[in-house]
N, C-alpha and C positions, 0 to 999 in steps of 0.2 A: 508605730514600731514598738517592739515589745522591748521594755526594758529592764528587765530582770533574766538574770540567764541561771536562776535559782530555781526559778518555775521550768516547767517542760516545755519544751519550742514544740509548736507544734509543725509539723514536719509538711502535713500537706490539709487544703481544707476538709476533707474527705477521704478515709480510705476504703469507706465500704463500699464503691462506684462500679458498675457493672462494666466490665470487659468491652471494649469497640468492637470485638472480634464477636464478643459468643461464640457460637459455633462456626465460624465461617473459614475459620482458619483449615480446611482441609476442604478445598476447591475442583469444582469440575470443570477440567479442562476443556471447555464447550467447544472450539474450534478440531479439536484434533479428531481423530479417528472412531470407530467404534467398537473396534477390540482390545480395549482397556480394560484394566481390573476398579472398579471405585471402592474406595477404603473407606467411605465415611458418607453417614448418614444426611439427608437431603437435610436442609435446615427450614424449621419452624413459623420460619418468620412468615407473617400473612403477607409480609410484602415479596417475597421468592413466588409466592402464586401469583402475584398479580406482575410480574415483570415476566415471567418463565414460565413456560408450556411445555409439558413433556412432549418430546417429538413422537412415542406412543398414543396420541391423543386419539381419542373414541370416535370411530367415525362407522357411518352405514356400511352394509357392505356393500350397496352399491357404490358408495365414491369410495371405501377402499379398491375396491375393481378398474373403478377410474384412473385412479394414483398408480395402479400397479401397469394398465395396458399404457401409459401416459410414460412413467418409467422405462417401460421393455421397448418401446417404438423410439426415447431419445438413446438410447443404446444400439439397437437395430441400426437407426442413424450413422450414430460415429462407424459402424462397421462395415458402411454404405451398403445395407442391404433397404433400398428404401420401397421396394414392393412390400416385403416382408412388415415395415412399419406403418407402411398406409394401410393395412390390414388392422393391424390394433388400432390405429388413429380413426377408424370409418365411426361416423354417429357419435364421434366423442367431444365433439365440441358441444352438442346438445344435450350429452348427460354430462357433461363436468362443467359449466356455462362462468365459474369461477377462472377457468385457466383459458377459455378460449380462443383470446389473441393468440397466446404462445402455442395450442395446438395446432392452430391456422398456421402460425408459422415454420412448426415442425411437417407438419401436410405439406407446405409448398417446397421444404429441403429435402421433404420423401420424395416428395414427384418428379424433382430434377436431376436426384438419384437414379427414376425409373425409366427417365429421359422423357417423361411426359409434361414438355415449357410449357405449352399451352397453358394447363392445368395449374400449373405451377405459377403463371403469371396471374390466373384470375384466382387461385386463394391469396398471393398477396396484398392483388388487389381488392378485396374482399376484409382483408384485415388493415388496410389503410383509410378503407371506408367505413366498414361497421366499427372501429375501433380506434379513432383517432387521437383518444390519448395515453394510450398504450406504451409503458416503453417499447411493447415488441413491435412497435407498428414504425418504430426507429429504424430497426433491423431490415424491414420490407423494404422503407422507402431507399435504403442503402442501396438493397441490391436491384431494384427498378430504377434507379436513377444510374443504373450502369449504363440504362440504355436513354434515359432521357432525363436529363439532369436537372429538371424540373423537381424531381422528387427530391432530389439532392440538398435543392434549394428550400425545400419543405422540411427537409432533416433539420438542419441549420435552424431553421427560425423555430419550430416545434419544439424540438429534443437537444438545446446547446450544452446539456448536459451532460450528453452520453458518449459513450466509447467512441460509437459508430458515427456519429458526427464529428467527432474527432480528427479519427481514420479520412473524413472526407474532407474538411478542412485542411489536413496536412496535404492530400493529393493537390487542390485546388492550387493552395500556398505555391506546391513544385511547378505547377504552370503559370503561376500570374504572384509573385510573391511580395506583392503591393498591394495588396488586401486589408487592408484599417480593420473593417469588421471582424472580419474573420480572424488576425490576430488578436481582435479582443477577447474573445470567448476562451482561446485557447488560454491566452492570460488568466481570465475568469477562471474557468474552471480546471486548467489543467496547471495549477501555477506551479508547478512540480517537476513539472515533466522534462524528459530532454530537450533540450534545446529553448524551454519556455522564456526562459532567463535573458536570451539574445533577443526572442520575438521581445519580451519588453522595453528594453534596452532598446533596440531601434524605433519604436513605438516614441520614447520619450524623445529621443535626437531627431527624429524624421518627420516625426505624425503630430510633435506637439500641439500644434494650430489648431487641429480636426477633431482631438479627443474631447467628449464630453465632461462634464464634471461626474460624472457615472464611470465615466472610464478613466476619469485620475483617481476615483474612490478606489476601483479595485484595483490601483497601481499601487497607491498610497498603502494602503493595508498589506499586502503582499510585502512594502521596504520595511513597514513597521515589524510584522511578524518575524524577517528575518536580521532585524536589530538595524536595518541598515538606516539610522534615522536621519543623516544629514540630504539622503533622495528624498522620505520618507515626508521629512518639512515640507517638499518644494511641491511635491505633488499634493498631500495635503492643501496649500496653499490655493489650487486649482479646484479645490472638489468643492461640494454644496455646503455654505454656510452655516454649520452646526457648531457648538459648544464642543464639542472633542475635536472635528477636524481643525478647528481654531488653536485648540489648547494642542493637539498633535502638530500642528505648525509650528506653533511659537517655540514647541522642544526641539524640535528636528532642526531647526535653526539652531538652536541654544547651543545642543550637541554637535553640532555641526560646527560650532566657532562662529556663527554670524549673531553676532548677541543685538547688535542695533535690529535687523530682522524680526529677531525676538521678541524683544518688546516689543514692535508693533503687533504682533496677533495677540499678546500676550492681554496687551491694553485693550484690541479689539475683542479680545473673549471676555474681558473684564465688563466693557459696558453693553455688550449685546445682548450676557448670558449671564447677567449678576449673579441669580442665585442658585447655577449650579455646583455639580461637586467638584468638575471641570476648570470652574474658575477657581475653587478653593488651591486647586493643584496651581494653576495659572497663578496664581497671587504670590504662591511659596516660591514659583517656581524665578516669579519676575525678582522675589527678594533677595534674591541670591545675585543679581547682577547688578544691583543701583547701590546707591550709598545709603549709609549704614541706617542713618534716622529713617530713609524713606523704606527703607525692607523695616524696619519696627513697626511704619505703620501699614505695610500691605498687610503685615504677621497679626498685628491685631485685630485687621479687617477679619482676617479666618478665624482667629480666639473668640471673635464676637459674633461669627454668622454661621462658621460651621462647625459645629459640634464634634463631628464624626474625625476631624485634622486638626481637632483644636489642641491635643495633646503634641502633636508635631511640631505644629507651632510655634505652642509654650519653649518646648527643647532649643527649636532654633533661636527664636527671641533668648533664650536665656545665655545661649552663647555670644550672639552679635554684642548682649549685654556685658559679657566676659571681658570682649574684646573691648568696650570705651572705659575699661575697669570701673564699672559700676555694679562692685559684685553683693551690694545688700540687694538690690534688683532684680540680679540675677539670679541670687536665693530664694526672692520670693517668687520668684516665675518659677521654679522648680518645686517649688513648696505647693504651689497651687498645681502644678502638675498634679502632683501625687494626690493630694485630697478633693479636686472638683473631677479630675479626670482620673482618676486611679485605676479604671478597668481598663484602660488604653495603650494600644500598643506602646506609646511612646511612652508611659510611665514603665512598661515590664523591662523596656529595653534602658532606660536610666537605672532603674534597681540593679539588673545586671551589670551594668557598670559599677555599680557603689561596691556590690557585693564582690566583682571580682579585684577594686583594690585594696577590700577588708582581707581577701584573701592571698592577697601580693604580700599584706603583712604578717602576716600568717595571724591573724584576725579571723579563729573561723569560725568565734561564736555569734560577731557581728555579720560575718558575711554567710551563714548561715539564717540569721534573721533577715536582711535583707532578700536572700533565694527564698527564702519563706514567702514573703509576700507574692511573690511571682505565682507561685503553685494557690494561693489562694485568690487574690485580685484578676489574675490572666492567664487564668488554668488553659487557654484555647490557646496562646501562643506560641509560637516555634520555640520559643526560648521555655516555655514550662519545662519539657522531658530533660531539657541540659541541666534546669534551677534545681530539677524534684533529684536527678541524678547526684548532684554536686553535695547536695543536702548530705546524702547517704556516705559520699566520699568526705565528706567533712566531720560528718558524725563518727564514723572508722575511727578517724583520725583525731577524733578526742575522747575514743576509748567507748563511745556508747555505743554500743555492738547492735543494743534490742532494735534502738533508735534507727539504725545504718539497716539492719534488717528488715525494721519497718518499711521505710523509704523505697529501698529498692523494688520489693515488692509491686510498693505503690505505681513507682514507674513503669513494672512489667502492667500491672493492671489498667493503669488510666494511659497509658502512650505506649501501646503494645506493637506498633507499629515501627516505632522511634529505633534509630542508634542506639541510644539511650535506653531501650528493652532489652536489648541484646546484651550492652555492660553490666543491665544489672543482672543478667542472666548467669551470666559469668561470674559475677560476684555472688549469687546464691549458692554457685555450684552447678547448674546446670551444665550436663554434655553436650555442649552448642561449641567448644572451640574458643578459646583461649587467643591473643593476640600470635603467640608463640606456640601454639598449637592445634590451630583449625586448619594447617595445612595438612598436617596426617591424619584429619576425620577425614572416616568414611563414612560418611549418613546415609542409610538408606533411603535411594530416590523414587517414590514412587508413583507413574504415570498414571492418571486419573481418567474418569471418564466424561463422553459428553455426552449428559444426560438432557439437556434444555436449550430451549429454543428462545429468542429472544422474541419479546409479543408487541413492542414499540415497533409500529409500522402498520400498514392495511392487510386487511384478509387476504388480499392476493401476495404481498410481501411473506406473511408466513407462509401460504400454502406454497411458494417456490422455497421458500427454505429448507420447510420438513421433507422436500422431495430432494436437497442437495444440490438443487439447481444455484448455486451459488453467487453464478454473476447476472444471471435474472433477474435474483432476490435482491443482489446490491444497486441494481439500476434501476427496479419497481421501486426500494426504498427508499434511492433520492429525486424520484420522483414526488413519492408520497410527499417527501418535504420539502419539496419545488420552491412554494409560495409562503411558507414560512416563515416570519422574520428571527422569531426565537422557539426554541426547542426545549422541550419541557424535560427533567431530569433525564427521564427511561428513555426520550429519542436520542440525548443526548449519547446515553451510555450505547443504547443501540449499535448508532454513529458508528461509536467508536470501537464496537465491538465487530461490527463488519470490515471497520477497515484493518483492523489486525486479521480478519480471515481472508482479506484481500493479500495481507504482507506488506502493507502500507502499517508497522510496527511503530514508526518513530511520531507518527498521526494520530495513529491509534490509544496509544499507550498519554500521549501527552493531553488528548481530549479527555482520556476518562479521567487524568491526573486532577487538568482543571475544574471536575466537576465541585470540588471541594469549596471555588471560589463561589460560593450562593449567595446572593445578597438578600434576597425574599426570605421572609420566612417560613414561607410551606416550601420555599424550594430546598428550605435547607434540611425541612423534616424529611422532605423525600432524598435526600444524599443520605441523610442518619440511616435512614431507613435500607437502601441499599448499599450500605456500607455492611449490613445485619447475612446480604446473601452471598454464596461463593462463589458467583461469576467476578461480581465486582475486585475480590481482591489477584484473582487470579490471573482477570486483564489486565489488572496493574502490574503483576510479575508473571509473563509471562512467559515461556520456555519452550521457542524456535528452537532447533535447529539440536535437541536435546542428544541424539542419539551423537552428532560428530562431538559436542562436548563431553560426556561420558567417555566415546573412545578416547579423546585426544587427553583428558584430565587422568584416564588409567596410564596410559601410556608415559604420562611427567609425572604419576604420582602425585596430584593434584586434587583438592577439595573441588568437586564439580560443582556443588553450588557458590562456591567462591569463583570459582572460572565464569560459572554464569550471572553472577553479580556483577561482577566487571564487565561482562561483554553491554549489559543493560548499560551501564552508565555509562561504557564507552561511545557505544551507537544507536543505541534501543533496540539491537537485534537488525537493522540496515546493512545487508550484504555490502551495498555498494558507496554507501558513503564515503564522504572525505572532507576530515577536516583543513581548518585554513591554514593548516601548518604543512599539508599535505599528507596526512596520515589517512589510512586507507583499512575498508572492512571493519570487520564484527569487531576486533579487538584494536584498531587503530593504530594498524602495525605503520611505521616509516618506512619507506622504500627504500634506504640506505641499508635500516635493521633487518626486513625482509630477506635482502640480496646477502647479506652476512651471516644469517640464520639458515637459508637456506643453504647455504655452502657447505655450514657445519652438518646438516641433516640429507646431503645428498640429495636437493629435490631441484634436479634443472629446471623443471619448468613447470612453474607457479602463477598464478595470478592471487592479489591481494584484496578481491574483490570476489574472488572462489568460497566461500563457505569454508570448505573442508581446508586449504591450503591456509587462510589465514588463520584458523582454529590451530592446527597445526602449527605454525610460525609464533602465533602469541601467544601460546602452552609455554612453547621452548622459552619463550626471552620470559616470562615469567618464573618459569622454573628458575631461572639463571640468576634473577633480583631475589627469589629466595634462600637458595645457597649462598649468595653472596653475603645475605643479611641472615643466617644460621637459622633459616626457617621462621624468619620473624614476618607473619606474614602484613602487621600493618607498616613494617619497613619498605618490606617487598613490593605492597600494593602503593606506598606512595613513590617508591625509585619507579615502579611504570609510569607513573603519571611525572615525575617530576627530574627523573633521571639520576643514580646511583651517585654521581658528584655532590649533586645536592643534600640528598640524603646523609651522606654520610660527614658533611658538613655540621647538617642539625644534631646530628647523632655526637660530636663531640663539642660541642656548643649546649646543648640541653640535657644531654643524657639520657638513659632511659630506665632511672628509679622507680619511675610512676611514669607508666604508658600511658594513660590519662592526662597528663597533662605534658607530656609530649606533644598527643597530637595538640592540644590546644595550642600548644609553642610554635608550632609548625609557621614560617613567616609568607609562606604563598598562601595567600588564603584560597585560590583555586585547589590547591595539593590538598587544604584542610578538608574543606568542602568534598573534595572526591574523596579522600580515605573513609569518613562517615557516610557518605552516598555510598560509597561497595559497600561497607559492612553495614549499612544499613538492608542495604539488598540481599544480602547474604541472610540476615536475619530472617524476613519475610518468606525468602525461599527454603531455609528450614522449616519455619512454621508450617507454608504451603504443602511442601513435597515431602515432609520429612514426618513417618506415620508417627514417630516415638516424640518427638519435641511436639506436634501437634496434638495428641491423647495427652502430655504432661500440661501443657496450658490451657487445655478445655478443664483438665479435672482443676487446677489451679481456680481458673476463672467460675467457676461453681460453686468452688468455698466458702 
């Protein structure tokens, strides 16, 4: 720790660190349309060539000729002219020999068009045979198993991944709905779906004796994903023998209230699976439940074996220590925090602790050294952009203007992404909108274009892409990844790039979020790496449903990328969602509030799961938490989230001298949380969308 405050603090390790954005910050809308304007230049990076293929890509003219008679025949099709398309389709499977299952199968939906079954039945079967692992050979065996359900029975075990197995599984389901199997898959693969939720659910009550330990895995991960951990134990408990499904036991119990449970897997993950990272969690986790000596020495067991939780540890050991008031102990376990494990999360998160009771004292030249060490020891941490922020807010605040100038910069430059970009944006002076004045921006938005084609997947997955055959493309690409156990950054982002062209937005967006979590380190040069091109950040903010936001944000006089900020965090853009409170659609209107709102705006008959209707409805009650709070819009956006009584609680309870540390007072930490999630989103999507705030941080980041 520095101690002289005579000398110049230094404020961050580095400020001359190149931008996470570079150029990336003006994105091609890849998904959307293609009569868009593009504002801004492709980017540089060798890694944008090696993810992205311009959908122009250089081809013969004979397979351009192919592409185009393959094109005008699936068109022909939808307009059931299928003579017409068997004329283009004639000899095209033998010059396009890339696309041929799918030609076969457009041939045999032209022929049944032409009324020629015969024909029609021997190209399917024709693509069942020469093409057996096709997904189009899905599609055949669907519609030949209308007549003999043998093929049916081939769909199923072949292709349990795809649509049309699905569609044939539910029919079966309607006549015989005591199907084990068959509810499995659907569980498996369609763990989403309507009604999936009930198939598992009876599965557990009904089926438990017959399921596999394969079929508690994909039950178990399903409870876990959706937080429901006390099912999540149980089934766990049933599946195969691993160091996570052990340590996923022993919490799901934990959480659940059965803590004797607990310990037992807890111990069984302990001696099965000594030295994985699994047990290190298992050991923290069992210390928390036994008396106080024996959690000091599970906690040592981690101090002493795993490096990576050893700083965790140290914190909680140092507390249990607190509690038998043995606090020279306890100082020296904090002590050795700080200087063996210093780069660790759990020393960046004690610093911010010191530092913000240095700054409860109004201590802001100690709690300024303290945020210091965070911006240099755990530059990577969640807590950097708030340490390097506060730096700049404390430097204000003791008159060092250059210093505070310095700082904030710094945070636009190294966490451009952050909340914390945004405040300092606004503390530079940037026209980004003001707490109290981003509701009457008007930023110009402007729609991008989809110049690139995502190239993670096989040659047949691109060639149905570049042709817009889209649900082709998404069920040749999960095929390609059938067998896979783990997916390499670029399938990853793929992924997740097709299921946002699917509308599967809350999948989508959440997959590419997690790519950040890398634990390899080439995997995490290839996140770096894609973090450098404009698809990446634009999946991350993307913008469904753009045109009723526009209208409905002119019509309340409404910042639209603050409208569409919110809608992100409220549902990911999920029409139909609803949360556990019963709140429903895009902006997670209440059905008491809807039915109230609507009154006021004359709309009899609404649904809340309508796009435009709920757009509509959470404009209004928005508008309404702004006027009430005199257009304060981090008021405004926290009374949505936490309801106008509330607000107006903290508001004479805290004040609001310094907005800044408002929200920090804020006492729901959910409410905290969301005010910085919109306006964090709100940031991004100026970046994104907005030509003038994206030409000012490119020239910025070039300095």
């Amino acid at each position: 720790m520095p101690n002289s405050i005579n000398s110049k603090i230094a404020l961050v390790a580095s400020l001359g660190l190149v931008s996470a954005f570079g150029s990336i910050v003006l994105i091609s809308h890849w998904w959307r349309g293609q009569n868009q304007t593009n504002f801004v230049t492709t980017p540089t990076t060798s890694f944008g060539n090696e993810l992205f293929s311009p959908v122009t890509a250089k081809a013969s003219p004979s397979l351009d000729e192919s592409r185009a008679s393959f094109q005008l025949a699936a068109r022909l099709i939808d307009q059931n002219q299928g003579q017409s398309a068997l004329q283009k389709l004639q000899n095209l499977e033998q010059d396009y020999p890339l696309l041929a299952p799918y030609i076969l199968l457009k041939q045999a939906k032209a022929q049944e068009l032409a009324q020629e079954t015969s024909q029609a039945q021997e190209s399917l079967l024709k693509l069942v045979n020469s093409y057996p692992d096709s997904p189009a050979t899905a599609e055949a065996l669907y519609l030949l198993g209308k007549n003999n359900s043998d093929y049916w029975q081939q769909a199923i075990a072949k292709f349990p991944y795809h649509p049309r197995t699905h569609q044939i599984i539910h029919q079966l389901l309607e006549a015989n709905p005591n199907q084990t199997k068959l509810m499995i898959v659907l569980v498996k693969y369609t763990p989403d779906a309507q009604g999936v939720d009930q198939i598992r659910e009876r599965l557990v009550k009904e089926y438990a004796d017959s399921l596999t330990p394969s079929d508690w895995q994909t039950i178990a991960d399903h409870y876990w994903q959706k937080w429901d951990y006390g099912k999540a134990g149980k089934a766990y408990a049933k599946a195969s023998v691993t160091s996570q499904n052990l340590y996923r036991a022993g919490r799901g119990y934990h959480l659940g209230g059965d803590k004797i449970t607990a310990q037992k897997y807890y111990q069984q993950l302990i001696q099965q699976f000594p030295d994985t990272e699994d047990t290190a969690w298992g050991l923290r986790r069992l210390a928390t439940i036994v008396d106080k000596q024996q959690a000091i020495s599970y906690l040592d067991t981690v101090i002493n074996k795993f490096p990576t939780q050893a700083g965790d540890a140290l914190v909680e050991k140092a507390k249990i220590l607190d509690s038998l008031n043995s606090n020279a102990s306890a100082q020296q376990t904090r002590q050795l925090l700080l200087t063996k494990y210093t780069n660790s999360d759990a020393a960046a998160e004690y610093r911010w602790q010191i530092a913000q009771q240095y700054a409860q004292k109004n201590d802001l030249v100690a709690a300024w050294q303290w945020a210091q060490q965070i911006a240099i020891n755990n530059p990577k941490h969640s807590l950097a952009p708030k340490a390097s922020f506060w730096i700049a807010k404390w430097a204000t605040k003791l008159g060092r203007s250059e210093d505070a100038k310095t700082a904030f910069e710094s945070v636009l430059m190294r966490y451009p992404q952050s909340y914390y970009a945004w405040r300092s944006a606004v503390a530079l002076g940037w026209n980004v909108g003001d707490f109290d004045t981003v509701r009457q921006l008007e930023p110009q938005v402007t729609k991008l274009s989809s110049n690139f084609v995502p190239t993670a997947g096989s040659e047949v997955f691109q060639e149905l892409y570049q042709l817009g055959l889209k649900t082709e493309a998404w069920n040749q690409f999960r095929a390609d990844l059938l067998n896979q156990e783990k997916l390499s950054v670029a399938e990853e982002f793929t992924y997740g790039l097709m299921e946002l062209d699917q509308g599967k937005n809350l999948r989508g967006i959440n997959r590419i979020s997690e790519l950040k979590e890398q634990e390899q380190p080439e995997n995490q040069a290839e996140w770096q790496k894609l973090q450098q091109t404009p698809a990446y950040w634009q999946a991350l903010y993307p913008f469904p449903f753009e045109d009723k936001i526009l209208k409905w944000s002119e019509v309340r006089k409404l910042n639209p990328l603050l409208v569409t900020a919110l809608i992100r965090q409220e549902s990911r853009f999920e029409p139909e969602i609803e949360s556990s409170a019963g709140a429903l659609g895009l902006m997670q209107v209440m059905p008491e509030t809807g039915k109230y709102v609507a009154q006021q705006i004359d709309l009899p008959n609404y649904s809340l799961t309508n796009p435009e209707h709920n757009i509509n409805l959470g404009t209004f009650y928005l508008d309404y938490t702004h006027r009430k709070y005199n257009n304060n819009s981090m008021l405004a956006v926290a009374s949505y989230n936490a309801g106008p009584n509330a607000v107006a609680k903290w508001v004479s309870r805290y004040g609001l001298e310094d907005p800044d540390e408002f929200v920090e007072q804020i006492p729901y930490q959910e409410t905290k949380g969301y005010v910085e999630s919109v306006f964090e989103n709100y940031w991004n999507y100026m970046l994104i969308y907005n030509p003038e705030i994206a030409q000012l941080y490119q020239q910025i980041s070039k300095s």
